[in-house]
Each structure stands twice: as C-alpha cells, then as structure tokens.
C-alpha positions as CSV (number, residue, x, y, z in Angstrom):
1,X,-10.8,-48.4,-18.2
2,X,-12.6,-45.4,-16.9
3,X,-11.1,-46.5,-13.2
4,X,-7.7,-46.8,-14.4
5,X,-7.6,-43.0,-16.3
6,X,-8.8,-41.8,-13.0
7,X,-5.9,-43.4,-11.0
8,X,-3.7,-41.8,-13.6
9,X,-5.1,-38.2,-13.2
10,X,-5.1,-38.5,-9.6
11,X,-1.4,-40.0,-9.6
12,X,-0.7,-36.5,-12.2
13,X,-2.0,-34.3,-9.6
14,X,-0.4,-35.8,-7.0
15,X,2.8,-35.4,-8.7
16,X,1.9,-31.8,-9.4
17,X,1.3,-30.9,-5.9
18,X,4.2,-32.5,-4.7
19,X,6.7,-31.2,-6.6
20,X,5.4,-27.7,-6.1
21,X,5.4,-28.3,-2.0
22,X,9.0,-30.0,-2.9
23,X,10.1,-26.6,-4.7
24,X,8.5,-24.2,-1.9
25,X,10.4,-26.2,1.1
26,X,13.5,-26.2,-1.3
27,X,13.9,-22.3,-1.1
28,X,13.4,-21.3,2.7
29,X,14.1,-17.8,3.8
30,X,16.9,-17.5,5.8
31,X,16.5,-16.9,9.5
32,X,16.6,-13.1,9.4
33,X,18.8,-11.1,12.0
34,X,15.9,-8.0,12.0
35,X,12.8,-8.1,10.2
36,X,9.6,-5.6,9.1
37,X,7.0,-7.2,11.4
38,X,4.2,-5.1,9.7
39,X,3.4,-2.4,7.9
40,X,-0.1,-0.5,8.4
41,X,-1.8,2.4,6.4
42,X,-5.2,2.9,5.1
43,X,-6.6,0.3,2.4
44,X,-7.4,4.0,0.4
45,X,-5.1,6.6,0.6
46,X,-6.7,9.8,-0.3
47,X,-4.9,12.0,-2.6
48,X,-4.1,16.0,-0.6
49,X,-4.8,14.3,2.6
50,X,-2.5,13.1,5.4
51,X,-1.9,9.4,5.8
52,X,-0.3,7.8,9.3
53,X,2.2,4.8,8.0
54,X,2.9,2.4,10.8
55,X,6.0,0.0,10.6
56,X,7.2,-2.5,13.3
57,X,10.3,-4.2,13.6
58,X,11.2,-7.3,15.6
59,X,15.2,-6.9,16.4
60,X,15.9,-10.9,16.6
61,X,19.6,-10.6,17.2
62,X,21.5,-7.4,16.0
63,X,23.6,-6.1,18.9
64,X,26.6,-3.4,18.7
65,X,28.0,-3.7,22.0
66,X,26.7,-5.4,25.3
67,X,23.8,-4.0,26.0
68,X,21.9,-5.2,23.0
69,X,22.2,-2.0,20.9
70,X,21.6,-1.6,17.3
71,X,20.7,1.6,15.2
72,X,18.3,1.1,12.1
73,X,16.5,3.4,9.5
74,X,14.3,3.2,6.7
75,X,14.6,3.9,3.0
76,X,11.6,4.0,0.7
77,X,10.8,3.4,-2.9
78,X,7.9,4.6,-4.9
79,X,7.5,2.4,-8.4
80,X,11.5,1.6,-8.4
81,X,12.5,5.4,-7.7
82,X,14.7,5.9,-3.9
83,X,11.3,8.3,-2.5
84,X,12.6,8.9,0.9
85,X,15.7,7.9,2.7
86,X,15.5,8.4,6.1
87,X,19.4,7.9,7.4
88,X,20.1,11.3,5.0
89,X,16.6,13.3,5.6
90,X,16.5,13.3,9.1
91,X,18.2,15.1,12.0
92,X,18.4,11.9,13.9
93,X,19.2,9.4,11.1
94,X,19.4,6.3,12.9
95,X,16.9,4.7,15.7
96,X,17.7,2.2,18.6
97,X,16.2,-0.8,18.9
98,X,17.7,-3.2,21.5
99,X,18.1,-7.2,20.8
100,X,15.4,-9.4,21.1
101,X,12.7,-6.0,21.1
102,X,10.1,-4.9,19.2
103,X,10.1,-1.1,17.9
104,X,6.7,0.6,16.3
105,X,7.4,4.1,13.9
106,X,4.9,5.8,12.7
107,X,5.4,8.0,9.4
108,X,3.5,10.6,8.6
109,X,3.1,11.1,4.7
110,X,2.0,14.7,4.1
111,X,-0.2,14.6,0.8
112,X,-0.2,12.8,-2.5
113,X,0.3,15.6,-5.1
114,X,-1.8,13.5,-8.3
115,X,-4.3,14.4,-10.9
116,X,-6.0,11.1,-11.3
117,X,-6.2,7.9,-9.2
118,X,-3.4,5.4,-10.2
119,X,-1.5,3.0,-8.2
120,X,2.4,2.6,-7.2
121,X,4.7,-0.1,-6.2
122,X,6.2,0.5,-2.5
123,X,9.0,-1.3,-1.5
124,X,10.1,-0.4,2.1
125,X,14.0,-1.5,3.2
126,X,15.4,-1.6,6.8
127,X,19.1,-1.2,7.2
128,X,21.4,-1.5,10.3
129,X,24.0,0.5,10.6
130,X,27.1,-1.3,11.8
131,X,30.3,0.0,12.2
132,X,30.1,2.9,9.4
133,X,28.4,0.4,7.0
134,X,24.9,-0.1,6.0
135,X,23.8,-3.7,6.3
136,X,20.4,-4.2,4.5
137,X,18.3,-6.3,7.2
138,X,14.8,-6.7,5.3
139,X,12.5,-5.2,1.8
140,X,8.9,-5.6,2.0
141,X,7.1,-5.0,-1.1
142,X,3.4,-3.7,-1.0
143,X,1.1,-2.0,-3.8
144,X,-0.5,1.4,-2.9
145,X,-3.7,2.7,-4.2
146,X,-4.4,6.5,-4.5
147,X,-7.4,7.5,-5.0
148,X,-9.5,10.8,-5.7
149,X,-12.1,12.3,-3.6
150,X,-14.7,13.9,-6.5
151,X,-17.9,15.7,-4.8
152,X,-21.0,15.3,-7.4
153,X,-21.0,18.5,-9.4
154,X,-17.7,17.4,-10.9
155,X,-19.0,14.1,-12.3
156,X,-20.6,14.9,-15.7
157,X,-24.2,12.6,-15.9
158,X,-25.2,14.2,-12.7
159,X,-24.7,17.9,-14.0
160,X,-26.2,16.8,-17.5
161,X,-29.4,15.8,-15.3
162,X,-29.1,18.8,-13.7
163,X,-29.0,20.5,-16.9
164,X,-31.9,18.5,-18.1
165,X,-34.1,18.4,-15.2
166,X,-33.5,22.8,-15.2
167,X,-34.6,22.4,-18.3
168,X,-38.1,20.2,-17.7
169,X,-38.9,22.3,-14.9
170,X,-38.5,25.6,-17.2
171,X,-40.3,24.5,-20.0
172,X,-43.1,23.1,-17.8
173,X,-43.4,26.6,-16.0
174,X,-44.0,28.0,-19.7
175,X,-46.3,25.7,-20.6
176,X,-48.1,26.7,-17.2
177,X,-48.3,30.3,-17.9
178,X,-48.8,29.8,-21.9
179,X,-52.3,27.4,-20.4
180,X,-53.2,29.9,-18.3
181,X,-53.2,32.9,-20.3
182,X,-55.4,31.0,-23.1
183,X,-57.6,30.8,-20.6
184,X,-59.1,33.9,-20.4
C-alpha cells in the first residue's frame, strides 16, 4: 500500500514537472534581429552621486544598405513613466552599429534627486530606425535600488547615547568635585 501511494506521488510530480518543461518549450522567444546583450551598473546606486550605466548590444542581422549599417537608440522608463528618450534628447539621436557586431554605451546618470531609499522598475527599450520608422528591437526589464548615504550623527540612538553618555560624564565630574570638596 505504502509502495503504491509512493508510485502515485512520484507519477504526480512527474506530471507536474513535465507539463511545466512542456509549457516553457511551448513559448520560445523568437530569434531576435538585435538584442540588449547586458546591462551593467552598481548593485547600490547612491542617491546625489554619479552612476556609469553600461549597455551592449549584439546586432544579429539589421542592415540598411550593403555595408551592414543600422542606426539604434535607447529609450528609458522609470516605474512605467518614458524617463529619457535618447533619439529626441540627443544631438546625435541615432548610433551605428554594423551587422553581425557588438556595440558597448555607456550612460552616465547624473544624480538621483530622493529623500528616502525606495526602489523603481527600469525597463530599457532598443529601437532601430529604419526608413523613417521606429522598429522596437528589444525591452529588458530590471529593478533598481536607491539608497541613502546617512553619516552617524543623523541616526537618532547614536545621538541619544551621545546625549546620554554627555550626560554620565557631567554628572560624574560633579560628583567628583561635590567628593572632593567634603573632604576638607
């Protein structure tokens, strides 16, 4: 009995995992024409200090004419919200990036303007442009973390000690004099 509910969990398990491999083969990604590579940037992102982003793309086979040409820019989105859009905020607007090549660009984000740590949802798109059209190529999706740089005097129990610790010390100095003085 006890052999035969153990041949049923197993065969329910194996089901399981077989219809979820089943369902993840069922659904591949299609073979994508230019692709986000990586992205890089610090795990913590300060907030009022500088931060390099670092994105690569790997142009599998966009080409514009016959030397493997194809221009591409970047638009970015902070918690849903179009942050930055690279193709209208820039002199140059688009980049080159031949066929079959790899391109690194590095961002530089200024500062974080916050009052407390908190965390946003990126989502990076890269777009070709193609004969006057925008053709979105790729979306990456990562979450950010800001957080706050807050020296010791601005954390309240260690200015309380402080407070405290003052306040030992003076008392104890007056109990030293008071001692002395009954003294003689």
């Amino acid at each position: 009995m006890e052999s035969r509910r153990s041949l049923l969990i197993l065969a329910f398990l194996v089901c399981i995992l077989t219809n979820n491999l089943n369902l993840a083969t069922a659904m591949p990604e299609g073979k994508k024409d230019a692709y986000i590579k990586s992205l890089t940037y610090k795990s913590q992102i300060r907030a009022q200090t500088p931060d390099l982003w670092n994105l690569t793309v790997h142009n599998v086979n966009c080409a514009e004419n016959d030397q493997g040409e194809a221009w591409f820019f970047f638009r970015f989105y902070i918690d849903g919200k179009l942050w930055w859009d690279e193709y209208n905020s820039t002199g140059y607007r688009t980049w080159l990036c031949h066929k079959g090549e790899f391109v690194s660009r590095g961002y530089q984000i200024k500062s974080w303007n916050i009052l407390e740590p908190n965390s946003h949802d990126l989502k990076i798109e890269l777009y070709r442009f193609h004969n006057g059209t925008f053709l979105l190529e790729d979306a990456i999706t990562s979450s950010i973390v800001i957080t706050m740089f807050m020296p010791l005097q601005h954390i309240y129990a260690f200015s309380y000690l402080a407070v405290y610790l003052i306040a030992c010390f003076i008392s104890l100095f007056f109990y030293h004099i008071a001692g002395l003085g009954l003294e003689e």
